[in-house]
C-alpha positions as CSV (number, residue, x, y, z in Angstrom):
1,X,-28.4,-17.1,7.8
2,X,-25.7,-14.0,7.7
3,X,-24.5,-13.4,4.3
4,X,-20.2,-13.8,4.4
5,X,-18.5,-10.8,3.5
6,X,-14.3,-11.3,4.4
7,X,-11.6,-8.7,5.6
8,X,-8.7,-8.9,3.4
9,X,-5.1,-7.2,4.3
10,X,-3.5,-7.1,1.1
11,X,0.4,-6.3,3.0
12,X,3.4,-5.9,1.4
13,X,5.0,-8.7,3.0
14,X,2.4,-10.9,4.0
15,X,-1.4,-11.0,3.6
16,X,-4.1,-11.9,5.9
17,X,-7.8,-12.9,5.4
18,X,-10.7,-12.8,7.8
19,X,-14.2,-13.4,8.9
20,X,-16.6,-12.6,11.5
21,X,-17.8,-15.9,13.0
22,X,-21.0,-16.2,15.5
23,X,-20.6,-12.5,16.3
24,X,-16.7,-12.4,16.4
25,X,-13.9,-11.6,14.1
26,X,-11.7,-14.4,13.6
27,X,-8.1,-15.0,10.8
28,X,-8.8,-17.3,8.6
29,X,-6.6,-21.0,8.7
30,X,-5.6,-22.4,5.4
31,X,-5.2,-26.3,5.1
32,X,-2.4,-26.6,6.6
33,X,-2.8,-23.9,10.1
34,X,-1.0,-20.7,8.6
35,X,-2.9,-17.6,8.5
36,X,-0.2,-15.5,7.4
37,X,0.3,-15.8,4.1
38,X,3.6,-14.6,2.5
39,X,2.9,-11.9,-0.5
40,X,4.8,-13.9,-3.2
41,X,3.8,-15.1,-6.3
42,X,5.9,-17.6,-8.5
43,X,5.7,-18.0,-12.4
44,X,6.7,-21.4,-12.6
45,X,7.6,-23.2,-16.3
46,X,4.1,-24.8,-18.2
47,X,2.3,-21.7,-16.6
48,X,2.4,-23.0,-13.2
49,X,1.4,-20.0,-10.5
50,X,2.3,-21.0,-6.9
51,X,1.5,-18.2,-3.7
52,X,2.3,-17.8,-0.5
53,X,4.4,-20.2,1.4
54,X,4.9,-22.7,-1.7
55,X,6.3,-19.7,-3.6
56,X,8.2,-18.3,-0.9
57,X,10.2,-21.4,-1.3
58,X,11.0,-20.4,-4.6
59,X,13.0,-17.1,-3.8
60,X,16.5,-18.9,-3.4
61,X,15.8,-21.2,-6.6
62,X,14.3,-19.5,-9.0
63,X,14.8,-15.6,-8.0
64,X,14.1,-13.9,-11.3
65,X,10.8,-15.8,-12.0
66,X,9.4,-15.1,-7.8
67,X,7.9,-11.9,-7.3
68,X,7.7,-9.9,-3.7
69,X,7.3,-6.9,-2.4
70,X,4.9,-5.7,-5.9
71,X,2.6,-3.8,-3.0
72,X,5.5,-0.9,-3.4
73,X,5.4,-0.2,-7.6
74,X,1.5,-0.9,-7.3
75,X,-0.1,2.7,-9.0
76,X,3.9,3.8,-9.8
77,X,4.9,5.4,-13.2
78,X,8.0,3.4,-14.6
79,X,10.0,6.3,-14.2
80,X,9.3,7.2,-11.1
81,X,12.4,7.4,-7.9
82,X,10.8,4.6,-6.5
83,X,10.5,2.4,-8.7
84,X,14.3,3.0,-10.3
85,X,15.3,2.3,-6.7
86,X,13.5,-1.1,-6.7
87,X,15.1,-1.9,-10.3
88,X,18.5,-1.9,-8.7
89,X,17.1,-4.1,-5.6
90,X,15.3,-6.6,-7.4
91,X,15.8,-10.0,-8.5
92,X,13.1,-9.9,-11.3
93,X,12.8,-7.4,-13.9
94,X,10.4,-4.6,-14.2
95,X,9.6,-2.6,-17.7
96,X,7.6,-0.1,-18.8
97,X,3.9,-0.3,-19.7
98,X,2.1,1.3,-22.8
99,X,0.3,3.7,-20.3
100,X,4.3,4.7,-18.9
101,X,3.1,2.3,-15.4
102,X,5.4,-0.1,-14.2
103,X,4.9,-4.0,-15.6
104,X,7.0,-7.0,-14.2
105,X,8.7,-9.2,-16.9
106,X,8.4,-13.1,-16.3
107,X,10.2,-15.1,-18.6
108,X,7.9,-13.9,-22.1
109,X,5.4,-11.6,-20.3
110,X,5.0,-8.2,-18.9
111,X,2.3,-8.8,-16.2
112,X,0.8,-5.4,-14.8
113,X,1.0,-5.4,-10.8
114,X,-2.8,-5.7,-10.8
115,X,-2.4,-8.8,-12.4
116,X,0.4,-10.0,-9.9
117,X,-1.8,-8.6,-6.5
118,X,-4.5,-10.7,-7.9
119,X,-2.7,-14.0,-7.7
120,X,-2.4,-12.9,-3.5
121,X,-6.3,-11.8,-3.4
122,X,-7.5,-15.3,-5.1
123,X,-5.7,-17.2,-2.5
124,X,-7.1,-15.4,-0.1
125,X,-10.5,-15.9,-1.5
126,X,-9.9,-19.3,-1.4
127,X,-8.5,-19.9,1.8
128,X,-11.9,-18.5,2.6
129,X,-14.0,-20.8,0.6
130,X,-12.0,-24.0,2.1
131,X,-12.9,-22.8,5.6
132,X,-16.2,-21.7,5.4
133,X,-17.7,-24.1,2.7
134,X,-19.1,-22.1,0.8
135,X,-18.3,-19.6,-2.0
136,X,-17.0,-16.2,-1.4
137,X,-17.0,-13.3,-3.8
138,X,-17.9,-10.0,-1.2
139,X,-14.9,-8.2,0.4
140,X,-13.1,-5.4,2.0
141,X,-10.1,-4.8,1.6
142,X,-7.3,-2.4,3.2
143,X,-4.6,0.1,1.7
144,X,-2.0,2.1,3.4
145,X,-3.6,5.5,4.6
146,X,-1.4,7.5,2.3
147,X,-1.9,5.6,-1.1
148,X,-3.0,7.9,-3.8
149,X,-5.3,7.8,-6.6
150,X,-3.5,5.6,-8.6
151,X,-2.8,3.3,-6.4
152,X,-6.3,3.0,-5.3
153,X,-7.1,2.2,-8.2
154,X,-5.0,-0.6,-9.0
155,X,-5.8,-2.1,-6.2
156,X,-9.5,-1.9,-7.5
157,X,-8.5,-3.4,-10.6
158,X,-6.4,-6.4,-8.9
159,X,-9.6,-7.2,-6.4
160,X,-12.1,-7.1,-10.0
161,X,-9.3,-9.6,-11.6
162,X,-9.7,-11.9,-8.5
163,X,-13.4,-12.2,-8.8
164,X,-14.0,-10.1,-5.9
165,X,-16.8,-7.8,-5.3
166,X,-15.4,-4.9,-3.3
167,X,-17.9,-3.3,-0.6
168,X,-15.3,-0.8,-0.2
169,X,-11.8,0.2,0.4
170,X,-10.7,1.3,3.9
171,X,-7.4,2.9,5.3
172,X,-5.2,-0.2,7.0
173,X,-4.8,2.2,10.2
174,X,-8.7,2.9,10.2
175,X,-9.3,-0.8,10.0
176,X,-6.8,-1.3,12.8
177,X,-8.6,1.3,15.2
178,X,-12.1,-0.6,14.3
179,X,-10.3,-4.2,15.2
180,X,-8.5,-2.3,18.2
181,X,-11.8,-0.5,19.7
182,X,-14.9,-2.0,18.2
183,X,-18.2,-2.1,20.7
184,X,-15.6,-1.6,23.7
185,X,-17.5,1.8,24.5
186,X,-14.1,4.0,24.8
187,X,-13.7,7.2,24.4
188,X,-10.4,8.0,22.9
189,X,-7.9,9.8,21.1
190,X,-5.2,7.0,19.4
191,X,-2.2,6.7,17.1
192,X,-2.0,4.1,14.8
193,X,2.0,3.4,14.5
194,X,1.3,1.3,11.3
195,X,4.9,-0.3,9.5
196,X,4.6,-2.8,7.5
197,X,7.2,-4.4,4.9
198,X,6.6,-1.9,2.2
199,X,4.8,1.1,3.7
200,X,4.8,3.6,6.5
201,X,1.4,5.4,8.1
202,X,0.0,7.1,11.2
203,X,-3.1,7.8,11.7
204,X,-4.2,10.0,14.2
205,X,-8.5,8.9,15.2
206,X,-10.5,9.9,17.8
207,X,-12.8,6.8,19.2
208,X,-16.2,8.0,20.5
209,X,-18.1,4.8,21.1
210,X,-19.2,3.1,17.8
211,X,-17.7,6.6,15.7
212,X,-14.1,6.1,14.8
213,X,-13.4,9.7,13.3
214,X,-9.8,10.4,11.4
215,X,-8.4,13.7,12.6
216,X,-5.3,13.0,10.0
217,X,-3.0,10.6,8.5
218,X,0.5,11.0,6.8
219,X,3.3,8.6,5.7
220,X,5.3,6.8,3.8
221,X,4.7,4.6,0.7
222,X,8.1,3.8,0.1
223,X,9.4,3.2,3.9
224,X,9.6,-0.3,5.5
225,X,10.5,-3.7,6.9
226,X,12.2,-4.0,3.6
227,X,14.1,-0.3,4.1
228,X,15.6,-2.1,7.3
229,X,16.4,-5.3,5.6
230,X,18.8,-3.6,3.0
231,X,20.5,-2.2,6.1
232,X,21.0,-5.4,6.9
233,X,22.1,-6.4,3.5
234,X,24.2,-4.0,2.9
235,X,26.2,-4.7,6.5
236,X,27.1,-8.1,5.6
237,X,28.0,-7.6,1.7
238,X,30.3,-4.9,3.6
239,X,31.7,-7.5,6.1
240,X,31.8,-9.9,3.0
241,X,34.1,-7.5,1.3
242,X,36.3,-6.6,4.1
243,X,36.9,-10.6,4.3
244,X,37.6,-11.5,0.7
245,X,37.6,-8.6,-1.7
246,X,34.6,-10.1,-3.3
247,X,31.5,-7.5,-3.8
248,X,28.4,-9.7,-3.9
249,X,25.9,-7.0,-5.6
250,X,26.9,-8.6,-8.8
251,X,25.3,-11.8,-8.5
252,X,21.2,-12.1,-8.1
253,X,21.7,-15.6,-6.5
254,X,23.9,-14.7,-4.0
255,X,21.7,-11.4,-3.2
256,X,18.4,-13.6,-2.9
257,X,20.2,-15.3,-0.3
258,X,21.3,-12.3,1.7
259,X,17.5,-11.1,1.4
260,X,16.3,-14.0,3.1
261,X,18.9,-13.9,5.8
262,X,18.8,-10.8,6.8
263,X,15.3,-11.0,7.0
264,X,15.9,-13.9,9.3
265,X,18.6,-12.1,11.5
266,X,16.1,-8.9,11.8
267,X,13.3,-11.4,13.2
268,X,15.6,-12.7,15.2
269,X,16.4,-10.1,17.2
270,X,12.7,-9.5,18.0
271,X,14.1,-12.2,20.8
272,X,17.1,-11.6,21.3
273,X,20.6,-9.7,21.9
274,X,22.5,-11.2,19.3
275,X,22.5,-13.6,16.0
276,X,25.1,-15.2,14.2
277,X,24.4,-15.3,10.2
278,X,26.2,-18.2,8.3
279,X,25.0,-18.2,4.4
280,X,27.4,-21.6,2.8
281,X,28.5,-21.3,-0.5
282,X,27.7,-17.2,-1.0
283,X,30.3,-17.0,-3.2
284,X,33.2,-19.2,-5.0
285,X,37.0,-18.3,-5.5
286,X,39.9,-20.1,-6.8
287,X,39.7,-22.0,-3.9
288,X,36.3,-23.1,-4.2
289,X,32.9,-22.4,-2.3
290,X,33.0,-19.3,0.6
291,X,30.9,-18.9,3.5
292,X,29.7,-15.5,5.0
293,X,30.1,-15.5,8.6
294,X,28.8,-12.1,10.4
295,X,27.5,-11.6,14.1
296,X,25.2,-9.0,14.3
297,X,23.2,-7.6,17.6
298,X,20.3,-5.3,18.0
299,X,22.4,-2.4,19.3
300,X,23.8,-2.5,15.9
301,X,20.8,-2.7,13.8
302,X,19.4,0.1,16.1
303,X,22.4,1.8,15.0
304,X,22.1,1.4,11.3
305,X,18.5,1.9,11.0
306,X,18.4,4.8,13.3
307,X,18.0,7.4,10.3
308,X,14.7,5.5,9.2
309,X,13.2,5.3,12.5
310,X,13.2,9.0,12.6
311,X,11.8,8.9,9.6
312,X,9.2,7.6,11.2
313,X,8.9,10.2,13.5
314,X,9.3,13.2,11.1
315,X,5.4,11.7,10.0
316,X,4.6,11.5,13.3
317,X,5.1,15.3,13.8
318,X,3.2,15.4,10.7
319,X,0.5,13.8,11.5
320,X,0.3,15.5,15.2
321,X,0.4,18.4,14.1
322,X,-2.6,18.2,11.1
323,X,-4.7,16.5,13.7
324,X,-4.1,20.2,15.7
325,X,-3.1,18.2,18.7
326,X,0.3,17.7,20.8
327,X,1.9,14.6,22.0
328,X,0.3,14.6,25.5
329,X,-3.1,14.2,23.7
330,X,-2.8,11.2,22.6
331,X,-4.3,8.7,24.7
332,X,-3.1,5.0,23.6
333,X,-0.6,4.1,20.8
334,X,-1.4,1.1,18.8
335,X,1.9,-0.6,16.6
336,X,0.7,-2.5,13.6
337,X,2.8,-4.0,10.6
338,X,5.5,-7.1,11.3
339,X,8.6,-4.4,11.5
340,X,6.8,-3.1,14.6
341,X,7.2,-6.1,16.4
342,X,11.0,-5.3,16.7
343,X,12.5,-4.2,20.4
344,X,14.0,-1.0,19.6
345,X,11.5,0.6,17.5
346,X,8.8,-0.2,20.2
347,X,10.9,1.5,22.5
348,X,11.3,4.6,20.2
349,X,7.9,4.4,19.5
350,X,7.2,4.5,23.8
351,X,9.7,7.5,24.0
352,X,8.2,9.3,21.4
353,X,4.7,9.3,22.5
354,X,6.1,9.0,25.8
355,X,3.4,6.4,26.5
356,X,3.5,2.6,26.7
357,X,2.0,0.9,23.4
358,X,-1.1,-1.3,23.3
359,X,-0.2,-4.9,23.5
360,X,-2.9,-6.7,23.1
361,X,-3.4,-5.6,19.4
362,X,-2.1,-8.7,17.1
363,X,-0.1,-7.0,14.9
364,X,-0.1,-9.2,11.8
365,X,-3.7,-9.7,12.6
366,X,-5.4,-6.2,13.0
367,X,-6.1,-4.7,9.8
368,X,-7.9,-8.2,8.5
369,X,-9.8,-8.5,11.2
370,X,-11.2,-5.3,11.5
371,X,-11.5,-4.9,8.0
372,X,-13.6,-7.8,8.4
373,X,-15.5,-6.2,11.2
374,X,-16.8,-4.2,8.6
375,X,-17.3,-6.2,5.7
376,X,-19.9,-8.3,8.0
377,X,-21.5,-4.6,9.2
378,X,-22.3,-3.6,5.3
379,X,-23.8,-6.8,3.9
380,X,-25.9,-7.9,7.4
381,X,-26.9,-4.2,7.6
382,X,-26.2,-4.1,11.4
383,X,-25.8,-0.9,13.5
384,X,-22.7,0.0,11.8
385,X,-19.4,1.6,13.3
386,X,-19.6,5.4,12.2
387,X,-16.0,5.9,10.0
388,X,-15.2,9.4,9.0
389,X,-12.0,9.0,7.1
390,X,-9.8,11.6,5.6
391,X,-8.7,12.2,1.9
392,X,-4.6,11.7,3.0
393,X,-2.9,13.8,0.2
394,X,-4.3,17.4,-1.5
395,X,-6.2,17.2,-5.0
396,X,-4.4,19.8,-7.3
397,X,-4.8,21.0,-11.0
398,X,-2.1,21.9,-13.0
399,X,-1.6,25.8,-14.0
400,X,0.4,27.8,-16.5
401,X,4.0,27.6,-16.0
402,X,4.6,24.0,-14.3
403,X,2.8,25.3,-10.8
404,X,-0.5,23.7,-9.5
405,X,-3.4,24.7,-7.2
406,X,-5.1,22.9,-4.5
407,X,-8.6,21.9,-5.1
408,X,-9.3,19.5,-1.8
409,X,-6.1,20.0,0.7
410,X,-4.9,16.6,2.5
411,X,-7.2,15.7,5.8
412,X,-10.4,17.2,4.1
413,X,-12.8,14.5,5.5
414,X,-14.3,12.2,2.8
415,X,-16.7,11.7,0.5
416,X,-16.2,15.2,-0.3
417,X,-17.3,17.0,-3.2
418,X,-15.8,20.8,-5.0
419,X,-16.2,22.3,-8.3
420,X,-14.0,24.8,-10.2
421,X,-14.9,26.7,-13.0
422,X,-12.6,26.6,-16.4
423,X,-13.2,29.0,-19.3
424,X,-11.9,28.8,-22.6
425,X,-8.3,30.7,-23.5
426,X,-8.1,31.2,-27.2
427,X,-10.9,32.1,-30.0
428,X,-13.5,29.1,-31.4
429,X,-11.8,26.9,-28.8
430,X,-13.1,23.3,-29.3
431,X,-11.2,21.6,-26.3
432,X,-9.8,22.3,-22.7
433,X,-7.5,20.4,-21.3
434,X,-6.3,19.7,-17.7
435,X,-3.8,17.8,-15.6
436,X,-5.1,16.7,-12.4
437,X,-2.0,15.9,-9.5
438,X,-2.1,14.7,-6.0
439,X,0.8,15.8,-3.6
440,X,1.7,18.7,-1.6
441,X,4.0,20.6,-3.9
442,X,3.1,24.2,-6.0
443,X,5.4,22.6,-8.5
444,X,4.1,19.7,-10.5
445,X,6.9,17.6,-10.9
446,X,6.7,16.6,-7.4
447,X,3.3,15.6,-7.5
448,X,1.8,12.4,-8.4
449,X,0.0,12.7,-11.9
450,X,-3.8,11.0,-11.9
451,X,-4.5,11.7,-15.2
452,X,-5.0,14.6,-18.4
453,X,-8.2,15.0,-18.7
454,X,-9.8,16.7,-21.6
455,X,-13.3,18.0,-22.1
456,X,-14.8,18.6,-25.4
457,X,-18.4,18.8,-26.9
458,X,-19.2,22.5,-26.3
459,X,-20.2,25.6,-28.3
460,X,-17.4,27.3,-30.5
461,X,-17.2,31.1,-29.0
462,X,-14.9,33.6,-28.3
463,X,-12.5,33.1,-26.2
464,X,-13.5,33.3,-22.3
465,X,-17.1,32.7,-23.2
466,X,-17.5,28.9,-22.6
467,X,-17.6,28.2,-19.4
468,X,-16.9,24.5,-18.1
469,X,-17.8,23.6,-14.8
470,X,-15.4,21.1,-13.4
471,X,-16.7,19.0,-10.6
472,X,-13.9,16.6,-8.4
473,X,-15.1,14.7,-6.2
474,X,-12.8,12.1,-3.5
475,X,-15.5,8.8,-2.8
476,X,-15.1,7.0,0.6
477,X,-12.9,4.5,-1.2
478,X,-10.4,7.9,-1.5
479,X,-10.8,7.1,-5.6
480,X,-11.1,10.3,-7.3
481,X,-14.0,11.3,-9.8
482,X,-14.0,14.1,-12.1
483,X,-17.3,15.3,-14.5
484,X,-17.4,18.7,-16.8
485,X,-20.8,20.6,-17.4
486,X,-21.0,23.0,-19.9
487,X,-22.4,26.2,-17.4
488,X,-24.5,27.7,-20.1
489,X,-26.3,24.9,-21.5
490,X,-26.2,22.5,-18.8
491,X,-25.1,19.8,-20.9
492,X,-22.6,17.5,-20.0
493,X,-19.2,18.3,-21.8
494,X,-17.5,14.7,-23.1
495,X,-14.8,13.8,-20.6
496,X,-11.6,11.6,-22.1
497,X,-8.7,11.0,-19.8
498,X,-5.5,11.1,-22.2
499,X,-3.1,9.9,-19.3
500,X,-4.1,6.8,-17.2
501,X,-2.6,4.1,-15.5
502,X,-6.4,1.7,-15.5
503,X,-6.2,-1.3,-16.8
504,X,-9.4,-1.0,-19.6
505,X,-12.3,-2.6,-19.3
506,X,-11.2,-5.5,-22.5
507,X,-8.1,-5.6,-20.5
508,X,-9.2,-6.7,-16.9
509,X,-11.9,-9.3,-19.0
510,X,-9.4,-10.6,-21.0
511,X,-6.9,-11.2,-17.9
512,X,-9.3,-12.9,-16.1
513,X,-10.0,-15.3,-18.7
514,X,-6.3,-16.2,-18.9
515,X,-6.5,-16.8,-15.1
């Protein structure tokens, strides 16, 4: 018998889980026929976790105990842009961590976002089980292309929480392209146009039979389905206002409510021209209970959202570009991610590439299942599907003054290995000390901090004497690893990092007992 390995899409939005069955990937049913699962976790009173659909239910009820849309502050520092942005969105609150990483405050505790993406995984793990029988602890699972070290890594930590036993970690657009071309003996050049609620990537791949080789990626982890939703938001708290002078930003309830129906209008108007959005009792007055009334059509959405479609684009031109390619050599255009699915981004999308997109790719359904394409190639051993990925953002160290210096630049293929030589800068030196950033800027405030690492155990000498040989190296998970050898002795120098985000070792034990 095959030994059961699942594909897991871990989406900002929603959350998919599949299997390959008798030589065929299939989505995964839970009990009662969805195999979408909404990426919402509810903290209800007596300890009482709901997921999915049930908590979903909760958003308009209990708002500030229901938490969505945790995919975006997963691997964020609390005082980060993005996550002050999502502070001022949010119904529930977010605080700070002891390692400066953002924590979400349910009634009396600060859960770290591991914690809370574990709540999604388990489900998933066990809407497996209930289907196939059987227990289910192997996996791989998908991230957005452009999700850096830290975010990896929490994402490592949330899948070890949920009992799962990772086979490895694959780029959602690179899943997609496995799902999308898989043993159909093509030989291609694609696009993966991948949107999702939370995230934006593209992912440029050439196909050649069973080898799916990335020629580049670039995105977006703060641009979305929930970016175009605000829009939304903000349109009818405007029309709101014009009507009766009453600004609804103010009240969480009424906010929650104009989250979920603009959600509903935007899906809407996947179908058709127009949609009238009637939220009862939004608001009260001296009167008593008000009623938002707003009609809203696609030509206007088009309208509002046009800045973030070309947003869109700008990585696009990115992406192109790094792949050392033009437009006209792209051969097919796949759309994944549920804000892909509306009208007028497809047709930007078509006018861009100037090409009409695949259809027959399931967009809500792609990244699981060809995640678990190759979940069911690693633990059966079979002729696998060649996948050259690429690291998506540059490995820098920090230098004197603030600047940094590239050690691996963006779209270096992966696993990749490079070492750099440190010496020692001051007399009977007994520590060296180094900041390690990804990004793309020479200053280092606009990089992403991975960590301080500091390296101690050497000789005492002179000043420029020790020499420590500093070795990075980027897995095929996209997880960064650092060691230090003293180049003299060829011992191995002691290697503490000062500034983390991981949850510790106790830390993931003792949450998984309380689970």
């Amino acid at each position: 018998m095959s030994e059961i390995a699942i594909g897991i899409d871990l989406g900002t939005s929603n959350s998919v889980v599949a299997v390959v069955e008798n030589g065929q990937p299939k989505v995964i049913p839970n009990r009662w026929g969805e195999t979408v699962h909404p990426s919402i976790v509810n903290f209800g009173e007596n300890d009482d976790v709901l997921v999915g659909s049930r908590a979903k239910k909760k958003l308009l009820l209990d708002p500030e105990n229901t938490v969505y849309s945790f995919k975006r502050l997963m691997g964020r520092y609390f005082f980060s842009e993005e996550v002050k942005k999502a502070r001022e969105l949010l119904p529930y609150d977010l605080v700070e961590g002891p390692n400066r990483e953002v924590r979400v405050q349910v009634r009396d505790h600060a859960y770290p976002l591991p914690e809370i993406s574990a709540y999604m995984l388990t489900e998933m793990r066990r809407v497996a089980e209930a289907y196939l029988g059987m227990p289910v602890s192997k996996a791989v699972v998908t991230v957005p292309a452009h999700f850096n070290d830290n975010q990896r890594q929490a994402t490592k930590d949330a899948c070890r929480i949920a009992g799962l036993d990772v086979l490895k970690i694959i780029n959602e657009p690179t899943a997609v392209a496995l799902a999308y071309g898989y043993d159909k003996q093509m030989r291609n050049r694609v696009a993966v146009y991948d949107l999702g609620g939370g995230t934006f990537d593209v992912t440029v791949l050439d196909i050649n039979l069973d080898v799916f080789e990335v020629r580049s990626t670039a995105g977006d982890t703060f641009l979305g389905g929930d970016d175009f939703d605000a829009r939304i938001m903000d349109y009818l708290i405007g029309a709101f206002y014009e009507q009766v002078g009453i600004d609804l930003r103010r009240d969480r309830q009424a906010m929650q409510k104009l989250k979920e129906h603009s959600e509903w209008a935007k899906i809407q108007l996947s179908e058709v021209d127009r949609v009238e959005v009637s939220i009862p009792d939004i608001a009260r007055d001296d009167e008593g209970s008000l009623t938002l009334s707003a009609v809203l059509t696609v030509k206007q959405l088009a309208q509002m959202t046009y800045d973030l479609v070309q947003r869109t684009f700008g990585v696009c031109d990115e992406a192109i570009q790094a792949a050392g390619c033009n437009v006209t050599d792209i051969d097919g255009v796949v759309l994944v991610g549920g804000q892909s699915k509306s009208r007028f981004i497809r047709s930007a999308v078509e006018a861009y590439f100037s090409k009409r997109v695949q259809a027959h790719v399931n967009p809500d359904e792609a990244v699981a299942l060809g995640a678990a394409i190759h979940a069911d190639q690693l633990v059966n051993r079979k002729t696998e599907a060649v996948l050259i990925d690429v690291t998506p953002l540059s490995l820098r160290v920090g230098t004197v003054g603030g600047y940094t210096e590239v050690v691996i630049p963006k779209n270096t293929p992966i696993p990749i290995e490079h070492s750099k030589t440190f010496v020692t800068a001051s007399d009977n030196q007994e520590r060296v000390r180094i900041r390690i950033y990804q990004g793309e800027s020479k200053a280092h405030e606009h990089n992403e901090l991975l960590g301080e690492f500091e390296f101690s155990g050497f000789r005492i000498a002179p000043r420029g004497e020790v020499e420590v040989v500093v070795t990075f190296d980027i897995d095929a998970d996209g997880i960064v690893n650092v060691r230090a050898v003293e180049k003299e002795s060829g011992v191995e120098a002691q290697t503490q990092i000062t500034i983390s985000q991981h949850l510790t070792e106790a830390e993931i034990h003792q949450i998984r007992q309380a689970q």
